[in-house]
C-alpha positions, 0 to 999 in steps of 0.5 A, a space after each residue: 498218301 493224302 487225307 484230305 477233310 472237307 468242311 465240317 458241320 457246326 451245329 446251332 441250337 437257339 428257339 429264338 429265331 433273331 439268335 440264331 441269325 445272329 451266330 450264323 452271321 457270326 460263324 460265317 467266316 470260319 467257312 464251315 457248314 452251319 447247321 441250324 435248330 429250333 428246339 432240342 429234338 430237332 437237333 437230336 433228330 440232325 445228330 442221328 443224321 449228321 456228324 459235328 465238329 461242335 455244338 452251340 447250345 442254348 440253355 432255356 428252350 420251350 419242351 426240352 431245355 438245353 440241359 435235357 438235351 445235353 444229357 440226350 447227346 451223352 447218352 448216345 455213343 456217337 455222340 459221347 464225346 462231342 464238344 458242347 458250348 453252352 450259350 446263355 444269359 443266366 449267370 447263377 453258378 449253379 447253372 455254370 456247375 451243371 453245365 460243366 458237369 454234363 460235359 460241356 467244354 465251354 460256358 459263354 455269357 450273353 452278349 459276348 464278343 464275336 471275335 472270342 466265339 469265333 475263336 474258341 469255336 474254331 479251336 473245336 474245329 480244326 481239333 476235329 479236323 485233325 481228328 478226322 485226318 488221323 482217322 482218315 490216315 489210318 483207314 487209308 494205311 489199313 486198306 492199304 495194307 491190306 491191298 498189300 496182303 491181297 498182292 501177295 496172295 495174288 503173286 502165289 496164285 500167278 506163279 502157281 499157274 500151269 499155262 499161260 491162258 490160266 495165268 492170264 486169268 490169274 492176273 485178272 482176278 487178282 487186278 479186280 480184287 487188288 484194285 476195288 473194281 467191278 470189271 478187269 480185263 488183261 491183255 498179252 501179246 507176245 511178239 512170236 510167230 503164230 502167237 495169238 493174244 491172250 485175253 480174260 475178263 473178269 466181273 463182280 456180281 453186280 453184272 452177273 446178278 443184273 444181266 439187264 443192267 449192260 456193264 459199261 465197257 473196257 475200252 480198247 482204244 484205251 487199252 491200245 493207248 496204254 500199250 502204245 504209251 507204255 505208262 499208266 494211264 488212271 482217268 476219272 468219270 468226268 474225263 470220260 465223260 468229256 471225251 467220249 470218242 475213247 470208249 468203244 461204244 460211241 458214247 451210248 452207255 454212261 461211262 464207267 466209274 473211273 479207269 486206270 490202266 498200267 502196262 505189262 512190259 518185258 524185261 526189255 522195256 517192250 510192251 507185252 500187253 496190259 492190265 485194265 479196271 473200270 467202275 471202282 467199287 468206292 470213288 474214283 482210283 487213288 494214288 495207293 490203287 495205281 501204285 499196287 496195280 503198277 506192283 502187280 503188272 510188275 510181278 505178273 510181266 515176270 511171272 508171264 515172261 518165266 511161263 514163256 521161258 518155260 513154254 519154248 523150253 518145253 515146245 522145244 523138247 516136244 519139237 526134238 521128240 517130235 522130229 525123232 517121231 517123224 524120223 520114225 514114221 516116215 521110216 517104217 513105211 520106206 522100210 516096208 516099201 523098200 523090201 517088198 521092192 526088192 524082193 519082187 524084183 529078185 525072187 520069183 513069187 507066185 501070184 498070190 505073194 506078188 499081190 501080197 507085197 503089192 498091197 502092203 507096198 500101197 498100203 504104206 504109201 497111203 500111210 505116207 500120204 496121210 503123214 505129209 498131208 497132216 504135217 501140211 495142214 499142221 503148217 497152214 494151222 501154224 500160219 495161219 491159212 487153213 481156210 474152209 469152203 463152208 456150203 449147206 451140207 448133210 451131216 450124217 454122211 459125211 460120217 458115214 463115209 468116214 466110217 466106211 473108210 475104217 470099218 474094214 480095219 476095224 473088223 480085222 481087229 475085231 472091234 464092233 463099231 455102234 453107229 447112230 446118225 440123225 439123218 436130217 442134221 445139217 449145218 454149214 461146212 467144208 464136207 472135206 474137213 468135217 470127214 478128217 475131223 470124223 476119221 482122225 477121231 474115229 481113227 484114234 479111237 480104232 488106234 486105242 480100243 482093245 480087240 473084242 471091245 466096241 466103238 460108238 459113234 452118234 449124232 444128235 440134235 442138243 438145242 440150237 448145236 448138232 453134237 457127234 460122240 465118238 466113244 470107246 471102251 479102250 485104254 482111256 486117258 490119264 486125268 493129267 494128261 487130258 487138258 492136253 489131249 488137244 495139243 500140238 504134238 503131244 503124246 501120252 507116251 512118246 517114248 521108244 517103247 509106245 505101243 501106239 505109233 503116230 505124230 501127236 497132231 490128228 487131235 490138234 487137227 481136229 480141234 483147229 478145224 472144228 474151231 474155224 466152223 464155230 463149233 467145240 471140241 471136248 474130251 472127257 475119260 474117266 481115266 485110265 482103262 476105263 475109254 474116252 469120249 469125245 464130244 464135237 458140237 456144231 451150230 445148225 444149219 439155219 435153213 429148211 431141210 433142202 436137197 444139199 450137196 453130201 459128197 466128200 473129196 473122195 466121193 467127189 473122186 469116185 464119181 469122176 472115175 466112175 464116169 470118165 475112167 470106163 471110156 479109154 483113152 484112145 485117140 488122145 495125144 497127150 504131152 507128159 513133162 515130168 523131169 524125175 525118169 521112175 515117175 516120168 515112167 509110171 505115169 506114162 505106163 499108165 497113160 498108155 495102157 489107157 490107150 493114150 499115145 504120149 509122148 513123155 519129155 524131161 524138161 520144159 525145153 523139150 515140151 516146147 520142142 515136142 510142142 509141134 511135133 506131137 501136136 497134143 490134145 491135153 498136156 500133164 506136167 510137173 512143176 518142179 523142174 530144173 531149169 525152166 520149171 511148170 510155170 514158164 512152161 505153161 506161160 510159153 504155150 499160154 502165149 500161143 494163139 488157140 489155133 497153135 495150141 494156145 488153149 490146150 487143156 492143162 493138168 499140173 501134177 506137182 508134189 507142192 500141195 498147199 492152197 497157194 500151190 494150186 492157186 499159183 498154178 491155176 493162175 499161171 494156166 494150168 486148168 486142173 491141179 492134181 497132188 503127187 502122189 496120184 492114183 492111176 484111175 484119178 490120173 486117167 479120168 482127169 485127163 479124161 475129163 479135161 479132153 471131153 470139156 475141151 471137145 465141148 468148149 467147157 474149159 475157161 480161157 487163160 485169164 478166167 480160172 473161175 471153174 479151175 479145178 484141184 484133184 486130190 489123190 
């Protein structure tokens, strides 16, 4: 700890001006600061001003004497206890005894000698530097511990935190406090796959209260030194100011008062992120600033390694549950679907029971699908790679459509859905993806509303944001569990004997992909029994209201199967390679009761050798297949000339769904890319629709995949 004293004040009092040159030549050598005056009043006026380690006081003064002014000096508190010399001529005792009696520590005669003022002079100075010192220690040792009580009250208020993201503003809060400074901010990056960083920053009032007044910045490039480094790292303002390449900003705003930074590091050693101050409240960062900062980074890298302790143990009961739910869920439609199939097949039921196990047999592979296509885009959102393809679009239909789609199940249940839809909202999105977000929160909100009870759906302007409201009367959410609504795999009850069935992802979904549109997701229920609500907010479509695209996926599919579906396939050859027997069955039924002629192979060997033979006009095959798979297939033919069937129009149906699986495929040759499972009538317009663009020459060649299509059952 240093308390260092700078040079002190030594006050001059003489009116005549010779004296005063004199003593100033005098103390000149003591290296102190000398101040000097001309009458008594104004060296009271220097005394209100200044602090002094002594005083050199003349006796006869024109107005105020040195005796006056003496007993000025004593009067204030200040002042009371300031070493006063008296320098003068008169050697009366009387003037000796009055001196002493007002205080004075020292009483010298004129002429003196030099050396012998110096030196009793000196004496007052270094007592008052000591002084000085002492006092300076105790403000240093106050103010420490007090950093020290606030890093205590800190660490309660880190290891309190319930997530990781509040613990993280925790730490920042308290690093600004602790520190002294206007500005924290906190880094942590944990080496964990689908990981994100976590970051809070955290300011005085003094950039809250002046917006106009920019703050300066908290470097990155600081922050990525500190992290690469893995020490603290505690700069100056002229450090910054000479180097100002280390700020972000290129040097365009002064930089801040001081920087220091210490590292957050595991109990490994690894860098885990770090914790930055900038612009200190008082000077520069001390010695005692990095020493507490370096106490707080240390309690909060445990703190924020025991969270991820208890975060995996937690996802790791979740991801048991959750596989016991999947287990369940994929199950229960297997089982429904597997009865119905044997019961058709060994009882003779009239028409109306066959119908009756036939819906409930397509029902639940609908139920499938969806449970595979959510479980996928839970991947792509873990990996990183669920993307949109945002274009201007209307709003209000897209929620129509999902609502639609729901609105049956709904009346069956005897719910009333409100609906009230600002028809000119427009914005910039994926119209798919936007009615996933629609129809899993209206689903939810079918899923958990009471019979007899209503939902409202709206959609509104709210300023520059287009803001969709799914509300309902049903059973409301717990206040504890709402901060976790949106979470991957949650469930208020996943025990055995929930009411509700479903995997705990269509919410996490909803935020994930609200998010990469720019928007917001909240949910707010006033608690149990009591409905939910849940709020979505959009940013506007920036442009005139214009004639824009409204077609979802499946209105894009129904349009193509009204339009193809209705003329028959009759005349086509088609080539079907589909290695599983029961697929490669359907699929051809279906073809042919369309009056296609096909001819269905096992492997692509035995395409390859049909090839010639039944000379094709479209090909559909699987990509999965032993041996040679779609792939090599589609490759083969690709390298024939067009007049041996090297174009021939191409659909892959395959079970692999991803972005990169249809991207692949189309890559490879295939012209369309169609998901497994497929309805018949999408089934019949695709290979209608590839047939009649091959007939008008509309069909990209083997390298331009630019108008390539996906169609989605």
């Amino acid at each position: 700890m240093r308390a260092e004293v700078g040079r002190v004040n030594i006050l001059i009092v003489d009116d005549r001006p010779e004296q005063l040159l004199s003593l100033e030549a005098v103390l000149a050598p003591l290296g102190e600061n000398l101040v000097k005056a001309a009458s008594g009043r104004e060296a009271l006026r220097h005394l209100l001003q200044e602090e002094f380690a002594v005083i050199l006081l003349d006796i006869k003064m024109p107005e105020i004497d040195g005796f006056e002014t003496a007993t000025l000096i004593r009067k204030r508190r200040s002042t009371l206890h300031t070493p006063i010399i008296f320098l003068t001529a008169h050697t009366e005792r009387v003037y000796v005894e009055r001196s002493y009696s007002l205080g004075a520590v020292d009483y010298i005669m004129t002429p003196f000698a030099p050396e012998v003022l110096r030196t009793k002079v000196s004496v007052f100075v270094d007592l008052f530097k000591k002084t000085q010192k002492i006092k300076l220690q105790a403000e240093s040792l106050r103010a420490h511990a007090e950093q020290l009580q606030r890093l205590n009250r800190a660490a309660l208020r880190i290891n309190s935190a319930l997530s990781l993201d509040a613990m993280v503003a925790a730490i920042t809060e308290a690093a600004r406090d602790v520190g002294g400074a206007h500005q924290a901010m906190t880094l942590v990056k944990l080496e964990r796959p689908g990981e994100r960083a976590r970051t809070a920053v955290s300011l005085s009032e003094r950039y809250t209260t002046f917006q106009k007044e920019a703050p300066p910045p908290i470097a990155g490039k600081l922050c990525a030194l500190v992290c690469a480094r893995n020490r603290p790292l505690r700069l100056t303002q002229r450090e910054l100011s000479l180097h100002p390449e280390w700020l972000d900003n290129g040097g365009q705003r002064p930089p801040p008062r001081g920087y220091l930074a210490v590292p957050l590091t595991a109990a490994d050693g690894q860098n885990i992120g770090s914790i930055q101050l900038s612009d200190r409240h008082d000077g520069e960062f001390s010695d005692d600033d990095e020493t507490v900062l370096v106490q707080l980074a240390q309690l909060a890298s445990i703190a924020i390694q025991n969270c991820v302790h208890a975060e995996a143990r937690e996802a790791n009961r979740l991801k048991d549950e959750f596989l016991a739910t999947l287990s369940h869920e994929l199950r229960s439609p297997l089982n429904a679907i597997l009865g119905w199939t044997h019961l058709l097949r060994s009882e003779p039921f009239d028409e109306q029971r066959v119908s009756h196990g036939l819906e409930v047999i397509e029902r639940n592979v609908a139920a499938q699908t969806k449970l595979i296509e959510d479980l996928l885009d839970v991947s792509r959102v873990t990996t990183g790679k669920l993307s949109i393809s945002a274009a201007p679009m209307a709003l209000a239909p897209v929620v129509e459509t999902a609502i639609d789609a729901i609105r049956p199940a709904a009346e069956a249940k005897g719910l009333t859905i409100d609906v009230s839809l600002d028809p000119g909202i427009e914005v910039n999105g994926d119209a798919d993806r936007l009615q996933q977000v629609v129809s899993n929160l209206t689903s939810n909100a079918l899923k958990f509303t009471r019979p007899g009870d209503h939902i409202l759906v709206s959609l509104r302007r709210a300023g520059a944001t287009a803001e969709l409201t799914v509300r309902d009367t049903g059973e409301g959410i717990a206040p504890d569990f709402l901060p976790l609504v949106f979470e991957r795999f949650r469930q208020a009850d996943s025990t055995s004997r929930r009411t509700h069935a479903g995997l705990g992802i269509g919410l996490s979904l909803v935020r994930h992909i609200v998010e990469i549109h720019g928007g917001s997701v909240v949910a707010d229920s006033p608690g149990l029994h009591k409905g939910s609500t849940f709020v979505i907010r959009l940013p506007l479509l920036g442009v005139e209201p214009s004639s824009l695209p409204t077609l979802t996926r499946e209105g894009r599919s129904r349009s193509l199967v009204c339009s193809e579906s209705a003329s028959n396939l009759g005349g086509l050859r088609v080539l079907l390679v589909e290695d599983d027997a029961d697929a490669r069955e359907l699929l051809q039924e279906v073809l042919s009761q369309h009056h296609a002629e096909v001819t269905a192979v096992a492997s692509a060997h035995e395409a390859l050798a049909a090839f010639c033979v039944a000379l094709p006009h479209v090909l559909v095959s699987d990509i999965a297949m032993p041996g040679e798979d779609g792939y090599e297939l589609i490759r083969a033919i690709r390298r024939r000339p067009p007049q041996a069937g090297g174009d021939l129009p191409a659909l892959a149906l395959t079970a692999y769904a991803r972005k990169e699986d249809q991207k692949r495929a189309l890559d490879a040759g295939f012209h369309m890319h169609a998901t497994k499972p497929i309805e018949p009538a999408a089934l019949v317009a695709a290979v209608a629709s590839l047939a009649a663009r091959a007939r008008a020459g509309d069909l990209p060649c083997a390298r331009d995949r630019g108008s390539s299509e996906e169609i989605n059952p």
